[in-house]
Residue, then its C-alpha position, 0 to 999 in steps of 0.5 A: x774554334x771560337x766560343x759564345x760569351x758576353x760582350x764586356x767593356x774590355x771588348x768595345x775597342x774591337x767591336x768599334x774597329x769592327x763596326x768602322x769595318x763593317x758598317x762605315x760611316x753608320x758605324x756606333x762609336x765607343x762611346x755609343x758602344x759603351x752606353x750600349x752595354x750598360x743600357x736597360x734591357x740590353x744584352x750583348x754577345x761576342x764570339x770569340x776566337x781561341x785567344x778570346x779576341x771577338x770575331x763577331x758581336x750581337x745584342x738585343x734591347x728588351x722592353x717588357x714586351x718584345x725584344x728589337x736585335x740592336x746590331x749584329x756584326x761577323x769580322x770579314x775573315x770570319x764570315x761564312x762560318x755561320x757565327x751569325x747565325x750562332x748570335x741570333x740564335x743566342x739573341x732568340x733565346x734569350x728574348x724567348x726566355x724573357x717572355x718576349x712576344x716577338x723580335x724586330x730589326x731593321x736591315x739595309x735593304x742591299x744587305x743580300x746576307x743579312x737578309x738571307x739569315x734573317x729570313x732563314x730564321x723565320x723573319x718577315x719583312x714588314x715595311x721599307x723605311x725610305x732613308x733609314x740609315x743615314x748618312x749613306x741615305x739607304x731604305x731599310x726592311x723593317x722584319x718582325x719574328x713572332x716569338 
């Protein structure tokens, strides 16, 4: 069983093994994830397992207007258990309930699952962006949902 919580400082260790693991060496650092967490108009999310210990991990940046998903990250072991999903709803919401007019994200373009939730949830592809995650050098899907 896991549970929705907010992503706190104690959790950046993990979420930084966790972005080496799933996002190599475009990876945010903990340092970065830090700033992250206490950035203007950030909120941040973690699912967690029965002993707390974060599976996956979300947030979001509000400008007044609309809202951009910053990252989204499900451990492999606890992938296909729909805790993805669980986060952008968690992400949604909240851009909804601070009057956001639409959330933005940017995805690799070969991140078929990432992709495929997205669109599930009613994103819609706007543009490539030709080399937007560096240093791999892969084209990203700029996706827009109107709130």
């Amino acid at each position: 069983m896991t549970g929705l919580r907010s992503l706190v400082e104690a959790d950046v260790p993990t979420v930084a093994a966790l972005e080496r693991e799933l996002f190599a060496r475009s990876a945010w650092t903990e340092p970065m994830i830090r700033d992250e967490l206490t950035a203007p108009g950030r909120y941040y999310v973690a699912m967690t397992d029965d002993e707390d210990a974060v599976l996956a991990y979300a947030g979001s940046w509000f400008d007044g207007d609309v809202s951009q998903v910053m990252t989204l990250g499900v451990a492999s072991r606890a992938q296909r258990h729909g805790l993805g999903r669980i986060l952008l709803r968690a992400l949604l919401d909240h851009a909804r309930g601070l009057g956001a007019s639409a959330m933005f994200l940017e995805v690799a373009v070969d991140n078929d699952a990432a992709l495929a939730l997205y669109t599930a949830e009613g994103f819609e592809i706007l543009a490539r962006r030709p080399r937007y995650y560096q240093p791999e050098d892969v084209d990203a899907w700029t996706m827009r949902l109107m709130l």
